[in-house]
N, C-alpha and C positions, 0 to 999 in steps of 0.2 A: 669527560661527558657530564652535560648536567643533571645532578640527582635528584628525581622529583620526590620528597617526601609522602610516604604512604598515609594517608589518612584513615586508621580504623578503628569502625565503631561495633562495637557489643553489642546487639539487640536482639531481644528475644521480640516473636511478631507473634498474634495470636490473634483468629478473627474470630467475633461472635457472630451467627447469621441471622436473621430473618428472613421468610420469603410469603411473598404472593404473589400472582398471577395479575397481569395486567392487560385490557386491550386495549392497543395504542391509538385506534383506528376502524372504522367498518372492512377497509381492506388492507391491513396491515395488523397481523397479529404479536406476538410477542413476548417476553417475559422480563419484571424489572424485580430486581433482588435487592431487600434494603436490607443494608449491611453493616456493622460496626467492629472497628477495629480498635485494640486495644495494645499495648506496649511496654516494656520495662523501659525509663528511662536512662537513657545514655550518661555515663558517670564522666565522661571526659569535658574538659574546661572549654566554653566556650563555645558549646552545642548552641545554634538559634532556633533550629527546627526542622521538623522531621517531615518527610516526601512519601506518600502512597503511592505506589504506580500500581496500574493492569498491565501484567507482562503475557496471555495468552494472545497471541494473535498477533495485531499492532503493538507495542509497546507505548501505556498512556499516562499520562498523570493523574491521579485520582483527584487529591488535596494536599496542599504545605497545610501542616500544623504545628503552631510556634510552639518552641519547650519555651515552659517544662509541660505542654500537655500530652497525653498519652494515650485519649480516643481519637475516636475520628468514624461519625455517624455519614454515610453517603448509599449510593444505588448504583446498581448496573446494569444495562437493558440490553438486548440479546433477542434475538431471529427465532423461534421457536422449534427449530430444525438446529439449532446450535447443539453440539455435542458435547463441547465443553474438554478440560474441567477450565474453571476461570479460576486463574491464577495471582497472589501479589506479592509484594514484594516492599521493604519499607527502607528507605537512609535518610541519615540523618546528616545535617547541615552544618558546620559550623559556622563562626562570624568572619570567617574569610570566604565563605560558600563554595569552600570545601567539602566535597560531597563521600559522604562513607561509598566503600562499596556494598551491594544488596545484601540484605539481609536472607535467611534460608526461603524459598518459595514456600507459601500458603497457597493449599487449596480448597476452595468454595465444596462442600460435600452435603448435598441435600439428602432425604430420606431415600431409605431402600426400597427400592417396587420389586416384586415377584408376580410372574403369572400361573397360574396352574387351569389345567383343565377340571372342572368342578362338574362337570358331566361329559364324558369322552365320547358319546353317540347321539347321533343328531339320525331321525329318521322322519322319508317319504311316507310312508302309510305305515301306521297313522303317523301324523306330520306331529315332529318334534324336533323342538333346538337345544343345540347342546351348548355347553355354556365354559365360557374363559372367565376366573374372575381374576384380577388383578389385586393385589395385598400394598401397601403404605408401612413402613414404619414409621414413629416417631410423631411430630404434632401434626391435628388435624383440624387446628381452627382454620386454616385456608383451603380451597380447592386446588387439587393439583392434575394439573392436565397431561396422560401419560403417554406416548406416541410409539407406534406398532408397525411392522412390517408384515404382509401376509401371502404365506405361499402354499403349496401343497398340490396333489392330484386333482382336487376339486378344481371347477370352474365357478368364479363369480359370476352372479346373473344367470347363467344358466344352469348351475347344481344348486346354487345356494346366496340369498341376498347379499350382495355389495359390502363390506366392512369399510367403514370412515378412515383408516389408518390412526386413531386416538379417539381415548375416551379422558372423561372428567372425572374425577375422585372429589366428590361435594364435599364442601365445609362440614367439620363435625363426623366423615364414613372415612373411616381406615382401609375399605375397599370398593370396587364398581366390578361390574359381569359387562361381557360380551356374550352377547349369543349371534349362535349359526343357525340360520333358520334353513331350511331345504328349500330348493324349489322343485311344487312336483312336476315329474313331466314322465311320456310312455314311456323312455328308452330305459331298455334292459341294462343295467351298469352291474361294474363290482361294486367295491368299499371303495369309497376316496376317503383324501384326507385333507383337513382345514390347519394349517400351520399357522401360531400367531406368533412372533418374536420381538419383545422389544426392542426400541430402539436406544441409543445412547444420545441423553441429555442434559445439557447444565442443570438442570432442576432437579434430579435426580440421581441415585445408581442404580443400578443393574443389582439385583441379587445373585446368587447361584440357581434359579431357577428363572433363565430367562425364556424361555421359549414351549408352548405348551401343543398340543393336539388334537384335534375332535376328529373323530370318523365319519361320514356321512353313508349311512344305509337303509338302500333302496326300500325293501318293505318289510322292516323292522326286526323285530328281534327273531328271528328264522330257528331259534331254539337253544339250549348250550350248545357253546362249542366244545368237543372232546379229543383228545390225543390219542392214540392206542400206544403201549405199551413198547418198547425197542427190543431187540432181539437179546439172549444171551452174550453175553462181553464174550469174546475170545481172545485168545492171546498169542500172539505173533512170534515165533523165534524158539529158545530152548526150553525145553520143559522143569527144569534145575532152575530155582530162583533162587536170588544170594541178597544179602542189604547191600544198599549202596551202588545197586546197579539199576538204572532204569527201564524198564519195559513196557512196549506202545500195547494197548488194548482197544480192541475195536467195536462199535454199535452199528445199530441204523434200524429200517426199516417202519419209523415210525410214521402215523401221517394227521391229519387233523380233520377236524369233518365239517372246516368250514372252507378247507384246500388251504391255511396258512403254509408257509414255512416255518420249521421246527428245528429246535437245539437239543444238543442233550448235555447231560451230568451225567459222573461217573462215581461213585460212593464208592470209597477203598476197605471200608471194613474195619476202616482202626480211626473213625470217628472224623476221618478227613474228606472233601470232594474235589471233584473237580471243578473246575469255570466252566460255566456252560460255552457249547462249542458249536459252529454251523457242521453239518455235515455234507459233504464234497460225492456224488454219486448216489444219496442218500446211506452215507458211512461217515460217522466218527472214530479218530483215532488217536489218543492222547497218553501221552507217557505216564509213568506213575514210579518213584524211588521209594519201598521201604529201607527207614532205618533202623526196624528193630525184626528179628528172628520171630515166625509165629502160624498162625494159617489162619486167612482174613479171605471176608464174603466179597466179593465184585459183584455191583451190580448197576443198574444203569436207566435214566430217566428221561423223558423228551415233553418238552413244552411249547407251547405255539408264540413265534417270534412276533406275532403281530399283539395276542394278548397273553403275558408271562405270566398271569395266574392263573392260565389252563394249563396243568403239568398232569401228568401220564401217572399212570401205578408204575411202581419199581418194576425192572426185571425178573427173569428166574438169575439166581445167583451160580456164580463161578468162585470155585473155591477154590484159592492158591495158597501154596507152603512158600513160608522166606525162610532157607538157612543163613545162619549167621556165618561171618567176616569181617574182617577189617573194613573202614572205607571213610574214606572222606569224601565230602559233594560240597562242593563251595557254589553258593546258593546267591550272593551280592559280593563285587558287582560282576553281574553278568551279562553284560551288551547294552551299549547304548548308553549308559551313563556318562558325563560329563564332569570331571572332578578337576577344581582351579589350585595349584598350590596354594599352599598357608592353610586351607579347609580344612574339615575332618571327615571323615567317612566310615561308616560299621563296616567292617567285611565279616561276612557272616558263610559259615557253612558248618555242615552234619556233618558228624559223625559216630560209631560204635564200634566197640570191639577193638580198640586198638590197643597196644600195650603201654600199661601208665608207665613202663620205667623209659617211654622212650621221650624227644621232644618234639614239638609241631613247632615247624619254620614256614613263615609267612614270607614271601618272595613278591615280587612285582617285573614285568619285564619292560624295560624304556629302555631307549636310545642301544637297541643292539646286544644285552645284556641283561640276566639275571640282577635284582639287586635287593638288598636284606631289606624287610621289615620289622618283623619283629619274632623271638621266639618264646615259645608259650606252651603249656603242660598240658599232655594230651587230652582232659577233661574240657579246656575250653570252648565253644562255640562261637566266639566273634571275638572282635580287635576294633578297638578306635582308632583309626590312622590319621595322622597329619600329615597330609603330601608333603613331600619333601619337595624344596628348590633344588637342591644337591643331593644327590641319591647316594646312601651309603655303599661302603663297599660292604665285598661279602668275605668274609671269615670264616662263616660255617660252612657244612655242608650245602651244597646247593643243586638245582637240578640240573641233570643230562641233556636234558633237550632244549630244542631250540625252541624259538615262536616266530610265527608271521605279524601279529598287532600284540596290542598293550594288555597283558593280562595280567589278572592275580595267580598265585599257585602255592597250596596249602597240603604239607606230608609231615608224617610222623614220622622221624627218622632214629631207626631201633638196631643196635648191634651193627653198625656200618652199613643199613643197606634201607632205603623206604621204605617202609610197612606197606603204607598206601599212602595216597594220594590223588588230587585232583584241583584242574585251574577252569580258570574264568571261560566257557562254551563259546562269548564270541566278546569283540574288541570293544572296550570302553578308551575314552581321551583323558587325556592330562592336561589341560588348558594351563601354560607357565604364567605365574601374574606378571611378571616384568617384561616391557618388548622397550626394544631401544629402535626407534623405526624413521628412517628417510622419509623427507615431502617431496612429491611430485605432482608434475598437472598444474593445479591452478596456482601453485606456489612452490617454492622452495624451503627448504630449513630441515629441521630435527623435532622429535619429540620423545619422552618418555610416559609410556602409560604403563598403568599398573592396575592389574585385575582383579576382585575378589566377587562372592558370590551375587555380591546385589549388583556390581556395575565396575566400572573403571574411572581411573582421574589421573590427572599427568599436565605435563608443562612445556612447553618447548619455543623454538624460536624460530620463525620465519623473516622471510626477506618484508613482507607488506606490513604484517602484523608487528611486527618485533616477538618482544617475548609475551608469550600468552597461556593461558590455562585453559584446559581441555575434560569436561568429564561425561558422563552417561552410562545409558542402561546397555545391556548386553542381552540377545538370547542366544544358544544355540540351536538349529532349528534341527538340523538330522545329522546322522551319520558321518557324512562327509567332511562337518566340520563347517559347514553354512552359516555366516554369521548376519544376524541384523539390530537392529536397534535404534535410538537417539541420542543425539550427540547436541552440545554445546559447545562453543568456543571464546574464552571471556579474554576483554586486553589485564594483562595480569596487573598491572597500579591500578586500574577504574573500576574494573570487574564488571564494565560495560558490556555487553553482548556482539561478538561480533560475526557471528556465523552459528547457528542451528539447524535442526532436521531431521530427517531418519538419515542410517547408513545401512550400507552392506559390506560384509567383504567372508573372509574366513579365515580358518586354522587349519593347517595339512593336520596330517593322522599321525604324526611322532612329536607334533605343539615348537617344531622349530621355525616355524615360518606365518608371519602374520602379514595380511594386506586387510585394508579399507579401501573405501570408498566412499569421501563425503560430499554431499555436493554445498555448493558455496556461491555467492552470489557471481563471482569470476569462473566458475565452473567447477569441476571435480578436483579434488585433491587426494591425494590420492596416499595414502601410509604403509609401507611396507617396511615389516617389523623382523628383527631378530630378537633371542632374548637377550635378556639382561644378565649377565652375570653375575661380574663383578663393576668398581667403578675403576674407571680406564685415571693410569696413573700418568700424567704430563708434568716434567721436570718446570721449576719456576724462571730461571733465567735464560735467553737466548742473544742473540745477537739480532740485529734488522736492519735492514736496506730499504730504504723507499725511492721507486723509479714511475714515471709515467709524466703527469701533469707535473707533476714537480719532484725530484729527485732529493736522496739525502741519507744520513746515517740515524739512527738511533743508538743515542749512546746508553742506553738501557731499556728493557725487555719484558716484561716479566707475565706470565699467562699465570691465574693461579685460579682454585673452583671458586664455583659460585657457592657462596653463605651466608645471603641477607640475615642477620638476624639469628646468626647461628645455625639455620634450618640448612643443610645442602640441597645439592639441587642436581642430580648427578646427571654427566655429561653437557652440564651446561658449565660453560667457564669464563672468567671476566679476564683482558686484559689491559696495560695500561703501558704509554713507555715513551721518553722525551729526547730530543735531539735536532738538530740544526739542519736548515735545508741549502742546496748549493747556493738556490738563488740571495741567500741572507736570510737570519732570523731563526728564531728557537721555534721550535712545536713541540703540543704533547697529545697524544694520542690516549684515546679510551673505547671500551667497547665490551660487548659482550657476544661470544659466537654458540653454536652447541655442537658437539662432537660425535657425529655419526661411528664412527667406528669403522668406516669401509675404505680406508686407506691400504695396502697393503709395499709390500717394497719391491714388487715387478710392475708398476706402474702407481702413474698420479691418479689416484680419483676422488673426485668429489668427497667429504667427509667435513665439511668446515662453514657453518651459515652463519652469519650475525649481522652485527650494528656497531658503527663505530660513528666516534666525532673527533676532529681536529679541531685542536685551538693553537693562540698565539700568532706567529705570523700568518699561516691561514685558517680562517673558522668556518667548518662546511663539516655536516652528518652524509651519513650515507649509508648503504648493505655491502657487505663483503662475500665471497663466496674464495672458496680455498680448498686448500690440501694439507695436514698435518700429519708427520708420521714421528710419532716419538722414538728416543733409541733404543736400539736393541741389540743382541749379537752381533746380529748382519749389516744394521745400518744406523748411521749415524743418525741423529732428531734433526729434522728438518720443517718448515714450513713456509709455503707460496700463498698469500692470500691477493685476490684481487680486487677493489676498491674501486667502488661507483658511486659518488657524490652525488647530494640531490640538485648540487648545481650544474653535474654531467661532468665534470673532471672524473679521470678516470686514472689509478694509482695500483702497480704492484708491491709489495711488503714483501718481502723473505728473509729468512735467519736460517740460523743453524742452530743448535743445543749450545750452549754457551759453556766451555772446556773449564772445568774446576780447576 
């Protein structure tokens, strides 16, 4: 097969921005951003010049700029309903116009906008507006135009005047107001409300205060609002209280004298509270763990949910006695978190009163089984864990019980027997980073991806594509193991783009089963993953047979991994192997396939995708799909591939393990 040499180049890309606002038109508005990029020159021999592209959207050419220069002053003009972010990307040329592959994407990042409500009541009699002012960072010698969406109980026009959907931030003001003016009219109303949220623009970001509030009321300010007081806490269950047990206590009865709905707090007496909580029947009921022996006040507070600095006086107080005990309460992680091997994670949990001559063993439960983390002297409160790919075995004591999902489990283990102990209240995941995963749908082939906190990347080989490179972002969205995110897929010599988008797919609840779902200009493709192991070991020499369009032996064989460059590439593998065909004439064969791993030795299945070329008496490329099963106890190595030439010839291959 012919080897095309990699062309790469080192660049570091850096863009400096400018911006103003432009209109393009009386009826065409718009935004053009003058832009200039800057560059570290490329050290390799015979660079002619460097390529700017716009890769958001279309894929464009900016500007060629000859080395050795290293800016590049140009604009870029955009719909003003553009969300952005606008994206680039820079390679460089050499004097064969050999093209690097891209460089890391650059993104266009204008100032930060925030809204806030800067008067939160707007009122009918007497008639007043209430005001949104929007905030700018960064420079203000141009105007910047900031674009809004608006919702809420109110009615436009008839509660309260029309809002434009954007306003203007003048030359030289780091901010501009919206106001909500009322309109008066007889009808008896409540309180509404005027919702403003930005929108997302190339010309801007979003801060962490996107979206603000005004209230609209009828005929003004009707007086303070006040909360009354909640009832004495009560307490549910035994009258014996010990540390390290939890116990639910109960509120309510509070109300507001404008009819809001109200939350309440629960103050435990030893300097801690609780989250404010809704109350269900007008009743609050929230648990509470001392870990220290003592007799502390309960008492409890209620505030109006519509404005949360009208809060109530305290209760009459409830006075509880904690006896001491043992106990441990493991506090993280405790439901719902998502932990990727290779990570780290605090496991963190209470405890008092245990005996220091004993030890606390950290446990985890995966795939069916207790399994050691780590051990540690009863004084400590937490542990950094690196997920393990391989879970150790256990040598220590361990626990009795079983589990239904993935949890931690944390005890002091004293004179042969628990002190105490306690594990994780509900399931967290273990996302494995390595999946070795089949294509389906719009293609065929293999890939491996590999997962850590910020995203995943991997390589694999398909029937259309050949061999390609694969990366993106990842969320998980709940529970279940719901996955979505963006993906890219690049030809691995070019680093050309040849597939992007959002995906879906998920991870079952024990992280041994992964599918996708990408979509692709041919349709879905579809990825369904196991993990990774180990890397799958295939002996180097075989025997082979070629039969079909033309028949023949191979008088040598040999499959061995792929290591461009030193680097492996696991479960992809190159093979290569020469011999005479009946009808006359030598060939040699090349090629590269990747190795699913779903071969098994009660039947053929698919496990075998690549690329191969024939030379000498006949010269034709083509895809291969096949079956590999290396030896084992039970069966000898074998392998069937079949061969489809882009000229349509169409060729069987088979060998055996080739006998020492």
């Amino acid at each position: 097969m012919e080897r095309h040499k990699k062309f790469i180049s080192h660049i570091v890309l850096s863009l400096l921005f400018l911006i103003f606002p432009l209109f393009l038109s009386p009826h065409s508005f718009g935004a053009t951003l003058n832009l200039s990029a800057s560059w570290s020159l490329n050290t390799e021999p015979n660079i002619r010049a460097y390529k700017l592209f716009r890769t958001d959207g279309t894929r464009s050419l900016i500007a060629t700029v000859p080395h050795p220069n290293n800016t590049c002053s140009f604009s870029v003009t955009f719909q003003d309903t553009y969300a952005g972010p606008i994206t680039f990307v820079l390679r460089a040329v050499n004097t064969s116009d050999i093209e690097s592959p891209d460089s890391g994407p650059v993104q266009y990042a204008g100032p930060t906008v925030t809204i806030v409500s800067t008067n939160n009541t707007a009122t009918e009699n007497p008639l007043t507006s209430g005001l949104f002012t929007v905030t700018r960072t960064g420079s203000t010698s141009s105007a910047l135009t900031v674009y809004y969406t608006v919702s809420g109980t109110a009615t436009p026009q008839s509660d309260y005047n029309r809002l434009p959907g954007s306003l203007t931030i003048p030359s030289g003001s780091s901010s501009a107001t919206i106001a909500v003016t009322p309109v008066r009219n007889t009808i008896v109303e409540p309180d509404e409300t005027v919702i403003v949220a930005l929108n997302a623009n190339a010309t801007y970001t979003r801060g962490s205060s996107q979206s603000a509030t005004v209230i609209i009321r009828e005929n003004g300010d009707p007086g303070e609002e006040t909360v009354t007081p909640p009832t004495t806490p009560t307490l549910g269950g035994t009258a014996t209280l010990y540390t390290g047990t939890p116990y639910k206590f109960s509120t309510g009865g509070s109300s507001s004298s404008f009819g809001s709905p109200v939350e309440y707090q629960f103050s435990w007496g030893d300097g801690t509270y609780s989250s404010w909580s809704s109350a269900f029947r007008n009743t609050s009921t929230v648990s509470k763990t001392w870990p220290t022996a003592g007799i502390y006040q309960v008492m409890a507070r209620a505030r109006s949910k519509t404005n949360m600095d009208v809060v109530s006086a305290w209760s009459n107080v409830l006075v509880v006695t904690i006896q001491g005990r043992p106990f441990i309460q493991v506090t993280s992680p405790n439901g719902g978190e998502n932990l990727v091997v290779g990570s780290q994670y605090d496991i963190t949990w209470n405890s008092a009163y245990l005996n220091q001559g004993g030890t606390v063993y950290l446990f985890y439960w995966v795939d069916g089984a207790w399994r050691s983390i780590a051990a540690l002297s009863p004084g400590a409160a937490s542990y950094r864990w690196t997920v393990p790919r391989l879970p150790e075995a256990v040598t220590s004591p361990k626990p009795s019980s079983r589990n239904r999902w993935t949890s931690v489990w944390v005890g002091n283990w004293v004179n042969g027997a628990w002190e105490a102990f306690d594990w994780s209240d509900q399931s967290f995941r273990i996302l494995y980073d390595g999946w070795v995963c089949k294509l389906s749908g719009a293609d065929q082939g293999g890939a491996t991806l590999v997962f850590d906190d910020n995203g995943f990347a991997g390589y694999g080989i398909s029937l259309k594509w050949g061999m390609f490179e694969i990366d993106g972002t990842y969320n998980i969205v709940d529970t279940k193991g719901t996955l979505n995110g963006d993906f890219t897929i690049r030809d691995f010599n070019t680093g050309a783009s040849l597939s992007s988008g959002p995906f879906t797919g998920s991870v079952d609840s024990s992280s041994k089963k992964l599918t996708l779902s990408l979509p692709t200009p041919d349709g879905t493709l579809s990825l369904s993953g196991a993990r990774f192991v180990t890397d799958p070991s295939i002996p180097v020499d075989w025997t082979g047979a070629l039969s079909g369009s033309a028949s023949g032996i191979l008088t040598s064989f040999e499959i061995n991994p792929y290591e461009p460059e030193g680097e492996i590439y696991t479960h992809v593998f190159e093979f290569s192997g020469s011999g005479a065909l009946a009808e006359g004439g030598s060939i040699s064969i090349e090629g590269n396939f990747y190795y699913t791993s779903t071969a098994n030795s009660f039947g053929i299945t698919t496990n075998v995708y690549g690329i191969y070329q024939i030379t000498g008496a006949r010269n034709e490329s083509g895809v291969l799909t096949g079956s590999l099963k290396p030896p084992s106890v039970r069966i000898q190595g074998s392998y069937s591939f079949s061969l489809v030439s882009d000229n349509g010839n169409k060729y069987t291959l088979k060998g055996n393990i080739l006998a020492q």
